[in-house]
Backbone as CSV, one residue per row, in Angstrom:
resi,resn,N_x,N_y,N_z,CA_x,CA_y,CA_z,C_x,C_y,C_z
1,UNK,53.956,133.519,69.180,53.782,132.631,68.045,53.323,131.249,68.495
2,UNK,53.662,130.304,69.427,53.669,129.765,69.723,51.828,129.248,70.871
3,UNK,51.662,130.439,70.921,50.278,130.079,71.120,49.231,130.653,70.369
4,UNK,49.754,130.967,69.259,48.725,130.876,67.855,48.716,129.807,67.267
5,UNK,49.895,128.998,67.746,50.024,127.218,67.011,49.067,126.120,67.733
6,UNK,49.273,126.854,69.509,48.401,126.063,69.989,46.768,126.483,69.511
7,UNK,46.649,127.602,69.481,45.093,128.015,69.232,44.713,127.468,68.479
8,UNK,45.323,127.322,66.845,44.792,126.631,65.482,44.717,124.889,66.070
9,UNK,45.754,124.630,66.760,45.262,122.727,67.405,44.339,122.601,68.078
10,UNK,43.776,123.364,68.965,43.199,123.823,70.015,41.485,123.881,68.909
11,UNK,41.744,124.805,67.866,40.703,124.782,66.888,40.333,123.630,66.209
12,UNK,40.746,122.670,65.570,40.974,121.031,64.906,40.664,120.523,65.973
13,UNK,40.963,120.227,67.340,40.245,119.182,68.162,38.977,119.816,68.119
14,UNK,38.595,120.977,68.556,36.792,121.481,68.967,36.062,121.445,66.946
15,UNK,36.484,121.401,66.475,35.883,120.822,64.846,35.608,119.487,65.102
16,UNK,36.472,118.787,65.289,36.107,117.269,65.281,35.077,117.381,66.277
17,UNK,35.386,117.773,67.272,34.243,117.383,68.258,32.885,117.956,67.670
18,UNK,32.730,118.462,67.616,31.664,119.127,66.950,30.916,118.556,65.891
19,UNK,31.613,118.151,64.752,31.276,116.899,63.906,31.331,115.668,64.494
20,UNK,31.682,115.737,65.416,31.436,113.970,65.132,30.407,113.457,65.514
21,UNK,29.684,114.785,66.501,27.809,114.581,67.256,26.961,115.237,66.032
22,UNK,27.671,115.988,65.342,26.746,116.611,63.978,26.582,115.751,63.037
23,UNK,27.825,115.457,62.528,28.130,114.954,60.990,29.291,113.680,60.972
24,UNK,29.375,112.803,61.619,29.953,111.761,61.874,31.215,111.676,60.665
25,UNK,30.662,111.752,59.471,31.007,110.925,58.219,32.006,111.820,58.272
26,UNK,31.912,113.136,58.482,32.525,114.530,58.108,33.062,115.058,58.902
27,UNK,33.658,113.911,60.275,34.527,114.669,61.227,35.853,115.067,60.624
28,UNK,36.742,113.949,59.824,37.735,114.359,59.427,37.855,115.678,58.898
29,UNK,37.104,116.088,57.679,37.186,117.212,56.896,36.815,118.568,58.309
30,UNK,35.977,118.068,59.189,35.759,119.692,59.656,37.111,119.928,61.058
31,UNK,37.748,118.408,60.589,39.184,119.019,61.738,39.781,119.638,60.886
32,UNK,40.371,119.212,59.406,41.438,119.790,58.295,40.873,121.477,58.416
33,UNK,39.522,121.491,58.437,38.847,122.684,58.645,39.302,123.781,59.506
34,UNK,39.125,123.141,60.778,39.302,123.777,61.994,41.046,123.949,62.235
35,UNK,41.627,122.896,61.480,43.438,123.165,62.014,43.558,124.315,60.752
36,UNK,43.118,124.249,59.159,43.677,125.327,58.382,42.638,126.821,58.727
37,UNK,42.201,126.835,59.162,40.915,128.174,59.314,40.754,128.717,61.103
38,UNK,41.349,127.788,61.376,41.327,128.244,62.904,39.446,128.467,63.132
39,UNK,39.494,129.618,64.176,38.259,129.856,64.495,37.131,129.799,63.456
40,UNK,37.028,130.189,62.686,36.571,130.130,60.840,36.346,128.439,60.801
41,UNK,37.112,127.812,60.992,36.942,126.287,60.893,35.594,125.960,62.042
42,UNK,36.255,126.226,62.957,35.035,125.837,64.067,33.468,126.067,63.426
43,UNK,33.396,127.153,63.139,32.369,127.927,62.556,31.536,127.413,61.864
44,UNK,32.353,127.034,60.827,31.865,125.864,59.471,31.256,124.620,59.953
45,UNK,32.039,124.008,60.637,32.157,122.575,61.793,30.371,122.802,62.088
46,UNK,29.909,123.828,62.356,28.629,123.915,62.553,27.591,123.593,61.846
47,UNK,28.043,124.165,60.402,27.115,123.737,59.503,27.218,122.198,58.933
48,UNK,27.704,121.608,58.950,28.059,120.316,58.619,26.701,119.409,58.676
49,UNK,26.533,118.988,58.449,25.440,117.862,58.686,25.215,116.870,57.960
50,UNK,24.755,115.642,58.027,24.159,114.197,57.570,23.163,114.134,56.535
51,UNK,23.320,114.263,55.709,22.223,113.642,54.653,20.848,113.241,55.213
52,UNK,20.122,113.777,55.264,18.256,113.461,56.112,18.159,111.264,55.280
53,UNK,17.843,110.871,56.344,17.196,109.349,56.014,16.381,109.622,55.190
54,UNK,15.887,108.710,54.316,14.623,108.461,53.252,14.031,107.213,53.980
C-alpha cells in the first residue's frame, strides 16, 4: 500500500514537471492531475498547453 502512495506522489511531482516546460499557467492543475489519476495524470500533463500568441 504504501508504495502505491508513493507512486501517485511520485506521479504529481512528474505532472508538474512536465507542465511547467509545457503549460506554465497550468502546472498546478496537471499536479492535482497527476496526484488524483496517477499515471493517467501524467498522461494528460502532456496535452496541456499555452494558448498560441496573436
Amino acid at each position: 500500500m504504501e508504495v502505491m502512495i508513493l507512486l501517485w506522489i511520485v506521479c504529481a511531482g512528474l505532472s508538474y514537471m512536465v507542465a511547467r516546460d509545457r503549460a506554465p499557467s497550468k502546472a498546478g492543475l496537471a499536479a492535482a492531475l497527476g496526484f488524483l489519476l496517477g499515471p493517467i495524470g501524467v498522461l494528460i500533463s502532456f496535452f496541456l498547453k499555452e494558448p498560441a500568441e496573436r
